[in-house]
C-alpha positions as CSV (number, residue, x, y, z in Angstrom):
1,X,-13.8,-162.5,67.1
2,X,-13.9,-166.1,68.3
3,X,-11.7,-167.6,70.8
4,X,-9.9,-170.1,68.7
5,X,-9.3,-167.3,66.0
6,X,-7.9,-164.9,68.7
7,X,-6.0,-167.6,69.9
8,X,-4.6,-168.2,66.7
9,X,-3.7,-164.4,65.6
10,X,-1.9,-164.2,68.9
11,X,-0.1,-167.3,68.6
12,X,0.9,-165.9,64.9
13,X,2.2,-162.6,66.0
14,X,4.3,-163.5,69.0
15,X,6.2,-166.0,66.1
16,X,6.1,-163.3,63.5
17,X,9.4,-161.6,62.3
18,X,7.7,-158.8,61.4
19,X,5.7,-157.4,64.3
20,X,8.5,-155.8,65.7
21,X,9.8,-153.7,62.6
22,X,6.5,-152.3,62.2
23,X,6.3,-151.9,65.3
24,X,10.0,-149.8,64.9
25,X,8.3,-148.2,61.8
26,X,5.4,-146.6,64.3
27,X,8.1,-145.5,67.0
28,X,9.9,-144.2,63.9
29,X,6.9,-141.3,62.6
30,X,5.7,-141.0,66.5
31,X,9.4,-139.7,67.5
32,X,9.7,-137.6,64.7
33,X,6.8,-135.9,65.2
34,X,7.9,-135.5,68.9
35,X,11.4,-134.3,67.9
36,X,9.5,-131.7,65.7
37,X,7.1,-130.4,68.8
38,X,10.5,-130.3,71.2
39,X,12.2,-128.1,68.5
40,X,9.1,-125.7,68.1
41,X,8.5,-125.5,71.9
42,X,12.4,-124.9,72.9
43,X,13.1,-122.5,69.7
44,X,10.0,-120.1,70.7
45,X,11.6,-120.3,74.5
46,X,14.7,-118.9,72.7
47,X,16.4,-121.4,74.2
48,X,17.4,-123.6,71.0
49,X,19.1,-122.2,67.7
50,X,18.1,-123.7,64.8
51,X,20.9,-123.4,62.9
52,X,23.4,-124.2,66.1
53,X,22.8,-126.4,68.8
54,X,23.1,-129.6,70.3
55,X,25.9,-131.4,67.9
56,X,26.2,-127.7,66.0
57,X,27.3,-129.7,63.1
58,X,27.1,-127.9,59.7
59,X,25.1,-129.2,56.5
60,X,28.3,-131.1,54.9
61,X,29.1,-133.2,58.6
62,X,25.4,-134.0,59.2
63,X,25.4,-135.5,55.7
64,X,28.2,-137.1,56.0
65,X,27.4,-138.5,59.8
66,X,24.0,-139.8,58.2
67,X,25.1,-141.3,55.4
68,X,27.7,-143.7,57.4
69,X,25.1,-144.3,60.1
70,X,22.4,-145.0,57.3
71,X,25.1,-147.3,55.3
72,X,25.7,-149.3,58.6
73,X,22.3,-150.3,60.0
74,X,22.3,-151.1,56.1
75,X,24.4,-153.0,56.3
76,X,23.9,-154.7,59.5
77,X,20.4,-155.5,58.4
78,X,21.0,-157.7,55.5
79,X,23.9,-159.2,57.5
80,X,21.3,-160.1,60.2
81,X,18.8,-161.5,58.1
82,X,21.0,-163.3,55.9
83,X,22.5,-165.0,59.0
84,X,19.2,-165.9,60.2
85,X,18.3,-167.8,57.6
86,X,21.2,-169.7,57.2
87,X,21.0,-170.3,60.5
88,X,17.3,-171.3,60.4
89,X,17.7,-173.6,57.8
90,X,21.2,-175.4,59.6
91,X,19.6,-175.5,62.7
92,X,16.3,-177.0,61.3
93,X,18.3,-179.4,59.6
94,X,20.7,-180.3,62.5
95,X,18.6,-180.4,65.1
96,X,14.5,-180.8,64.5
97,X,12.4,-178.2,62.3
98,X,9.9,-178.2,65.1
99,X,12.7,-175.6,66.9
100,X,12.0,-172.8,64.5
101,X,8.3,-171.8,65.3
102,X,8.7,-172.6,68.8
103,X,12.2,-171.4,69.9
104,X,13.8,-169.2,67.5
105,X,11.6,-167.2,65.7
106,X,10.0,-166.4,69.4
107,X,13.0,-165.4,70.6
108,X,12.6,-162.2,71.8
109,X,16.3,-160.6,71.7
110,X,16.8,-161.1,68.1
111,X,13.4,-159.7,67.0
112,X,14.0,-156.2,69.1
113,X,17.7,-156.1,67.8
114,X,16.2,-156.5,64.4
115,X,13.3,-153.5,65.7
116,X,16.1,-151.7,66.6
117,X,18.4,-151.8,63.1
118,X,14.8,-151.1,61.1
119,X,14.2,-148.4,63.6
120,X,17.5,-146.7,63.0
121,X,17.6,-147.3,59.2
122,X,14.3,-145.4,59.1
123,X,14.9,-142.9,61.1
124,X,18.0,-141.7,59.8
125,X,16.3,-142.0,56.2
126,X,13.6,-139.2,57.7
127,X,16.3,-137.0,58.8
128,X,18.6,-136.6,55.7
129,X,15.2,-136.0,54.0
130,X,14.2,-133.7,56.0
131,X,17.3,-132.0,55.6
132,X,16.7,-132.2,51.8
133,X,13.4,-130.2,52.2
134,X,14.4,-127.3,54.4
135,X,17.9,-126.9,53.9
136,X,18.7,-126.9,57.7
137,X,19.8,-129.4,59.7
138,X,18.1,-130.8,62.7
139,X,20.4,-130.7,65.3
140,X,18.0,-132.6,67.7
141,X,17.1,-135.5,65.1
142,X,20.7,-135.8,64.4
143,X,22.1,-136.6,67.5
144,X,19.5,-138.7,68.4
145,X,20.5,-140.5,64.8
146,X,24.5,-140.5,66.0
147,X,22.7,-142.4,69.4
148,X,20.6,-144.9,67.6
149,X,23.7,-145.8,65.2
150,X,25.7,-146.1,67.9
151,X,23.2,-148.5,69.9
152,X,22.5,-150.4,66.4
153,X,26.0,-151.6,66.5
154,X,26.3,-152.4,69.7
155,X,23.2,-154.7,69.3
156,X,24.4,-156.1,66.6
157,X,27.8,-157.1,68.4
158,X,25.4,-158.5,70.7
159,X,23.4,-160.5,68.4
160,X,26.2,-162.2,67.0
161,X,27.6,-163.6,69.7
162,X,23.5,-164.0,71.6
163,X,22.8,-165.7,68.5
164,X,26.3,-168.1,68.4
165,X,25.4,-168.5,72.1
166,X,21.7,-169.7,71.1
167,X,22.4,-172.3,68.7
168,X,24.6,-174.2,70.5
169,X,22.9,-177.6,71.6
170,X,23.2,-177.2,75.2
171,X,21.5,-173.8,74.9
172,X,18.7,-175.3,72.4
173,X,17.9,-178.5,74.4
174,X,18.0,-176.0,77.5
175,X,15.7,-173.6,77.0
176,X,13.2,-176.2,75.6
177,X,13.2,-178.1,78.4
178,X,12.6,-174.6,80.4
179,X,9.2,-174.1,78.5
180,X,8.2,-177.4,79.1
181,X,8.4,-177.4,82.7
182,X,6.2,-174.6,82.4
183,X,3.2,-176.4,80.9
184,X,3.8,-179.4,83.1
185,X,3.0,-177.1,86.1
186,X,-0.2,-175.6,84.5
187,X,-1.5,-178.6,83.5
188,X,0.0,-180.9,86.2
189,X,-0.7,-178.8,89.7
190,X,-1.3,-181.5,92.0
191,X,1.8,-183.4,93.4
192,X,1.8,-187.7,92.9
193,X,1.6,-189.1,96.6
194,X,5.0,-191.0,97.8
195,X,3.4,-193.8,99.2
196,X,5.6,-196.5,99.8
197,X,3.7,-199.5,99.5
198,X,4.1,-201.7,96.1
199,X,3.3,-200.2,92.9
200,X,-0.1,-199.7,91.3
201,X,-2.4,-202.0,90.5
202,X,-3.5,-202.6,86.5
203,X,-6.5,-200.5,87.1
204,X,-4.6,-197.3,87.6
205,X,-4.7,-194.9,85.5
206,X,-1.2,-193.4,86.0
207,X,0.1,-197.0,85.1
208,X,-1.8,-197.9,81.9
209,X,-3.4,-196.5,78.8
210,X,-7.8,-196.3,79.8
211,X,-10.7,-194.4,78.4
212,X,-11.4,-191.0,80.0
213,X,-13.7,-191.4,83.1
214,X,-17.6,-192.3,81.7
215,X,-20.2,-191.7,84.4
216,X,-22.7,-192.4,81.7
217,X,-23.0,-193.2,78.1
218,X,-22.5,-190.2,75.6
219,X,-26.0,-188.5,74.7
220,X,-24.7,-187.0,71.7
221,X,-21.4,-186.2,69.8
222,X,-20.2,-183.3,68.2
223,X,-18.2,-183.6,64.9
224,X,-15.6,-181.0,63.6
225,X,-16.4,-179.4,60.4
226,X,-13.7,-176.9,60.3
227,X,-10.3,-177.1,58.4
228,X,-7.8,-179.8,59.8
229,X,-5.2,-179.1,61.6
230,X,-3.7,-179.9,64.9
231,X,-5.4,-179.4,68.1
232,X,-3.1,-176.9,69.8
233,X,-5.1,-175.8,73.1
234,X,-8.5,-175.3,74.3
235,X,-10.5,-172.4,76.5
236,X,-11.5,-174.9,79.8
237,X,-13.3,-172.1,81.3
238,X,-15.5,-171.2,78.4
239,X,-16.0,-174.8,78.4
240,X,-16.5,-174.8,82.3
241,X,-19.4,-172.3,82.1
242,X,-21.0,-173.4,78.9
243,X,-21.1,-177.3,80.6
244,X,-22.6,-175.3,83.8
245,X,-25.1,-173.5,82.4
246,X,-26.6,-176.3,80.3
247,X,-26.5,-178.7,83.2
248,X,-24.2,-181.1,81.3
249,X,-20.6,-182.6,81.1
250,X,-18.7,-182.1,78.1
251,X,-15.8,-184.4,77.2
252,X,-12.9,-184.1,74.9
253,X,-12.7,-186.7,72.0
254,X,-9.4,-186.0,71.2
255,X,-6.0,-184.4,73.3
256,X,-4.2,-181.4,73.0
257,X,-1.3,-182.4,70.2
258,X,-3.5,-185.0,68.4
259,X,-4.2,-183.7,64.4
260,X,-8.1,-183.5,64.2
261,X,-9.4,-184.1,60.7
262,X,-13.1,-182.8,59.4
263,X,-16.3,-184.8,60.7
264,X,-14.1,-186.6,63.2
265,X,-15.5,-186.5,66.9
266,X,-14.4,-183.5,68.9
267,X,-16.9,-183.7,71.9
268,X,-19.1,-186.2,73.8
269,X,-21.7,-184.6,75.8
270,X,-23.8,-186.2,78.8
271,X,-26.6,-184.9,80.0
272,X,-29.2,-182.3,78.6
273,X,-27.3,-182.2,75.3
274,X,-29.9,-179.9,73.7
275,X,-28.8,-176.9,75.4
276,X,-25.2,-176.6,74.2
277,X,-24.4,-174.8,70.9
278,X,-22.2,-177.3,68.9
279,X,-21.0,-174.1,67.1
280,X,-19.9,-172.2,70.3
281,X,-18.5,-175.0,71.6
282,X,-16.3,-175.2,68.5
283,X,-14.7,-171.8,68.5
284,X,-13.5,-173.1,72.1
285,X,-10.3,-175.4,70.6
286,X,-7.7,-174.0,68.9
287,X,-6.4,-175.7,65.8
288,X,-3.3,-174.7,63.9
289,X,-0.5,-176.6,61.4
290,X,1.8,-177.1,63.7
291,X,1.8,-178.2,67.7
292,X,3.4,-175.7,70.2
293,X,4.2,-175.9,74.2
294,X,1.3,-173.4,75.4
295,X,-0.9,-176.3,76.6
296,X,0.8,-179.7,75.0
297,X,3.4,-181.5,78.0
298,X,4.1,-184.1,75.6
299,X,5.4,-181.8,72.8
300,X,8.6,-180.6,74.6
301,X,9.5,-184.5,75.0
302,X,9.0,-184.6,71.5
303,X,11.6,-182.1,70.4
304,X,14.1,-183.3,72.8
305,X,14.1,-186.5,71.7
306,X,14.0,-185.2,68.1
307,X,17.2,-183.7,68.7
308,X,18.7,-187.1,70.3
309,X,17.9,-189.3,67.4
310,X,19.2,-186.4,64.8
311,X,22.2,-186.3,66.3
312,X,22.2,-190.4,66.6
313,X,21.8,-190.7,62.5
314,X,24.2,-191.9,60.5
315,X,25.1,-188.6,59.0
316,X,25.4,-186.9,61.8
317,X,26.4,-189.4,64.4
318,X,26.7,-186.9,67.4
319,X,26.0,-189.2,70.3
320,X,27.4,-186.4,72.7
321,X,24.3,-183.7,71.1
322,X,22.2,-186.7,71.9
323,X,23.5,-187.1,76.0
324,X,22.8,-183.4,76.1
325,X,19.2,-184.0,75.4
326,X,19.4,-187.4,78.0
327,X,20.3,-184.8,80.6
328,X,16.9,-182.6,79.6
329,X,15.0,-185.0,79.0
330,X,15.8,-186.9,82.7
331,X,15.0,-183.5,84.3
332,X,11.2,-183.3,82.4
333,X,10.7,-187.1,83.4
334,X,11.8,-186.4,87.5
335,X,9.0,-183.5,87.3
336,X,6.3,-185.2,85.1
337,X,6.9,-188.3,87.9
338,X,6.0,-186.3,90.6
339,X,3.0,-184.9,89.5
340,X,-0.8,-186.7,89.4
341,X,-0.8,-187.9,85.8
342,X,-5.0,-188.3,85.8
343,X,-7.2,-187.8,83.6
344,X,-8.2,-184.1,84.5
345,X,-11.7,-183.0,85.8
346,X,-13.3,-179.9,85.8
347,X,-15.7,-178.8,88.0
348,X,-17.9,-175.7,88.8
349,X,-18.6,-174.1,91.9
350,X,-21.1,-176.6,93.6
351,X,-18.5,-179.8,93.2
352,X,-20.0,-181.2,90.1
353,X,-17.9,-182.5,87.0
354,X,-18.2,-180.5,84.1
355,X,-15.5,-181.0,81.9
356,X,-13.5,-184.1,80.9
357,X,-10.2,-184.0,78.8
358,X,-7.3,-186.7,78.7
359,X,-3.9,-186.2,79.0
360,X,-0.8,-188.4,78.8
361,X,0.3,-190.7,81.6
362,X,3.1,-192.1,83.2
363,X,3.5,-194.9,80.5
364,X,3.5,-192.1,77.4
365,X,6.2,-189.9,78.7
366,X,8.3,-193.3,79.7
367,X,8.4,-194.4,76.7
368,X,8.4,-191.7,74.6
369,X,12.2,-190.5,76.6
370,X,13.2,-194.2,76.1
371,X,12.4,-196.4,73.6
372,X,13.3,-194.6,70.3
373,X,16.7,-193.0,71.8
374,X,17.3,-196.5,73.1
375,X,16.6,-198.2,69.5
376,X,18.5,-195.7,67.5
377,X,21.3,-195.8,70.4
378,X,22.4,-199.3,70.1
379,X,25.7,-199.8,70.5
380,X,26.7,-196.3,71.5
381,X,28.5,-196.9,75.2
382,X,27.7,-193.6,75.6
383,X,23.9,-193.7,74.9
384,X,23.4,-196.7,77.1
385,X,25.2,-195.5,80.3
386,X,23.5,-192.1,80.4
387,X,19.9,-194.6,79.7
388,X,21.0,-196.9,83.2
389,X,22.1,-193.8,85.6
390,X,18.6,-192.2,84.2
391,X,16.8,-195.1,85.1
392,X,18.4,-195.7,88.6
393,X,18.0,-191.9,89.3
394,X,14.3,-192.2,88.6
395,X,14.0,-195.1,90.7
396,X,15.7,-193.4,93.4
397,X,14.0,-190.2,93.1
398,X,10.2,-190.6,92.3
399,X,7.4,-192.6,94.2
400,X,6.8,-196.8,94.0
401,X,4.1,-196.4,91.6
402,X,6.3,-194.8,88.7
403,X,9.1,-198.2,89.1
404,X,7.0,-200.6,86.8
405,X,7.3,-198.6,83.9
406,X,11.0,-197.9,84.5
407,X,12.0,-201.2,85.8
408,X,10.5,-202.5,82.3
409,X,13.0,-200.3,80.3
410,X,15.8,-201.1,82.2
411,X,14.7,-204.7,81.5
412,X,15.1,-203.9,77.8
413,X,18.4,-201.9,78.2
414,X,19.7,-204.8,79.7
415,X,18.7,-206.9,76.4
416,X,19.7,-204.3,74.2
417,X,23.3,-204.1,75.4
418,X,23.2,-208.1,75.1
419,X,22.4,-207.8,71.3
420,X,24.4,-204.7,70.4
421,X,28.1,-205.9,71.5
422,X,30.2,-209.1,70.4
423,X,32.5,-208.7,73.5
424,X,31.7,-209.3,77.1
425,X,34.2,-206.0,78.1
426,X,32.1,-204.2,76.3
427,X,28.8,-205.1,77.8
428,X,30.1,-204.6,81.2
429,X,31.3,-201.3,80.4
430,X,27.8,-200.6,78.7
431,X,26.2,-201.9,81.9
432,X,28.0,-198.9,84.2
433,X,25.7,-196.1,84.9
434,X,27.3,-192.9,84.1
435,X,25.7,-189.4,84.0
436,X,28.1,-188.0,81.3
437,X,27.5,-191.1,78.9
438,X,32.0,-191.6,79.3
439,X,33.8,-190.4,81.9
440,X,31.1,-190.2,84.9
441,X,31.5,-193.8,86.5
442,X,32.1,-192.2,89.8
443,X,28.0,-192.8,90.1
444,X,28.3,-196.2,89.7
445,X,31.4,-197.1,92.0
446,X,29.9,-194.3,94.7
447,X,26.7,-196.0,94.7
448,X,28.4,-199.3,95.1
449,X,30.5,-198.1,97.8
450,X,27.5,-197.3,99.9
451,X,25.6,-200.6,98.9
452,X,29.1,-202.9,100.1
453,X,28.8,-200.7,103.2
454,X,25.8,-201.3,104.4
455,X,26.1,-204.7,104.1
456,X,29.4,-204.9,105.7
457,X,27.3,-203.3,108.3
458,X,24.2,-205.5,108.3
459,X,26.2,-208.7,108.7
């Protein structure tokens, strides 16, 4: 199977629903069988009755215990599944729909606690019939039923309140934040240098949108003629050795994240062209409806800010929800500032570039955190503080070559509370940084505090 296929199939499975109750379907006939064997092996020991033992519960009882613990994970089951999709669709619509393949449907917890109540259903199932058939009961396979109820509602307790816990915003713009500092580190390793010297000069490429790094002009290009789709991730070190062994440098037309439609380009190549197998080379990117975080840095800003204008729409007009995602989204753009932002290079073993791909700089995630939240934001004291103490946090925090870009937004804050409020009050009041949006000045008259100081102490 090829790379981008396996890629795919796992990508599918670890958002699937139903991996795990097969999965509990499997475990299910394995432990039966295994229950079965125990029985055999202790009853020709003469150590186990079959008639008495264990529970020593008569044909009536074990009925009756199977038929409640049956009912229950019944029960539970179409509770759980019923919730879930009322909570999908609420969720997708209050928030972003891009949460429900990336966050909730990979969540872990709620797919073994579903395992679990399919796991139990079935195996109590198996034991009444069994009864059915040889008009004994299984004193082994019972008890372990009266466990495996027992745990069944227990986890489902827990899933209530794990999934009333989950859908909270905090907990949402959280854990998405989480998974995108992941990626930021893999594809980010190297830290920015703090020089402190003045900022950039127009030729970097940290500070404006350029071309990926051309040592020559392209000797061929190879063209996509799969299915569309979006580009979700690519195999660098198949790419690496195919680019070694035919002594040429292959270079990505388009970036992770960017939807790749047939015959578009999908590779430059430089060099001795005639060796590569466009095909192979192919079967080395990933495509898929739908972006994910496995190798896209950008896509975890996306859903953050997502969430912030959602909550800033008219019908929903949750400028608090939207603060929440301020405070994530501040903690991505400290991390992203501190890393090189280059177009990566790949090279083999002898020192020689191999593979070139782009990825977004400085100026992409800037404005990306900023300038829709900003727009949709106007007027909201709330939005606009938590926008200035990001913005002098930043500027504080992260080297002189990242305060262009962020001394440029606060240069359009500054307009934007001119335009959005009739009253001077209110401007002023929009012009205090405050890390809770209301309510968090003490940033703003600290910071002055220390600023009168030192000049008291200059003079």
């Amino acid at each position: 199977m090829a790379w981008n296929r396996r890629y795919s199939l796992s990508s599918y499975v670890r958002s699937a629903l139903w991996v795990v109750p097969i999965i509990s379907l499997l475990a299910a006939l394995a432990l039966n069988r295994a229950s079965e064997f125990i029985v055999r092996w202790l009853a020709l020991r003469g150590g186990y009755d079959l008639r008495h033992g264990f529970l020593d519960v008569s044909m009536e009882e074990a009925h009756a215990i199977l038929d409640r613990v049956f009912t229950l994970n019944l029960s539970c089951l179409v509770f759980t599944f019923g919730s879930l999709l009322v909570a999908i669709q609420i969720a997708g619509g209050q928030y972003t729909p891009r949460i429900i393949a990336t966050t909730l449907l990979r969540d872990n917890v709620i797919r073994w606690i579903v395992g679990l109540l399919v796991f139990s259903l079935l195996w109590t199932h198996r034991t009444m019939t069994e009864i059915g058939q040889t008009h004994l009961v299984p004193q082994l396979q019972v008890l372990i039923a009266n466990i495996v109820g027992l745990g069944s509602l227990i986890a489902f307790i827990v899933l209530i309140d794990y999934s009333a816990r989950l859908l909270r915003p905090v907990a949402l713009v959280g854990r998405i934040a989480e998974h995108g500092f992941a990626v930021i580190e893999s594809i980010y390793p190297h830290p920015e240098p703090d020089e402190r010297i003045p900022s950039r000069s127009a030729s970097s490429p940290d500070t404006v949108h350029m071309s990926p790094p051309f040592m020559f002009s392209a000797a061929a290009v190879v063209y996509y003629d799969g299915k569309s789709g979006v580009v979700l991730a690519a195999n660098l070190k198949a790419l690496l050795r195919e680019a070694t062994v035919a002594g040429c440098v292959i270079e990505f037309a388009v970036q992770i994240g960017d939807f790749l439609a047939t015959d578009e380009p999908l590779f430059y190549l430089h060099g001795n062209h005639q060796a590569v197998d466009a095909r192979r080379l192919q079967n080395l990117i990933a495509l898929g409806t739908e972006r994910t975080m496995e190798q896209d840095p950008m896509f975890a800003f996306r859903i953050e800010v997502d969430i912030a204008l959602k909550a800033l729409s008219p019908a929903i007009n949750d400028p608090t929800t939207a603060v929440l995602a301020l405070d994530q989204l501040h903690r991505l753009l400290r991390m992203v500032g501190k890393q090189s932002l280059a177009n990566r290079e790949v090279k083999d073993p002898a020192g020689n570039t191999r593979v070139l791909f782009r990825t977004p700089d400085w100026e992409d995630y800037v404005h990306i955190s900023f300038r829709e939240i900003r727009h949709c934001g106007a007027g909201s004291l709330q939005i606009e503080r938590r926008l200035r103490a990001m913005i002098e946090n930043l500027i504080l925090t992260l080297p002189v070559s990242r305060h262009d870009a962020l001394r440029c937004e606060l240069g359009l804050l500054d307009t934007q509370i001119v335009d959005g409020h009739t009253y001077e009050s209110d401007r002023e009041l929009a012009r205090v940084p405050d890390t809770q949006g209301l309510g968090g000045a003490w940033y703003r008259s600290s910071t002055a505090t220390k600023a009168e100081q030192s000049t008291s102490n200059t003079s």
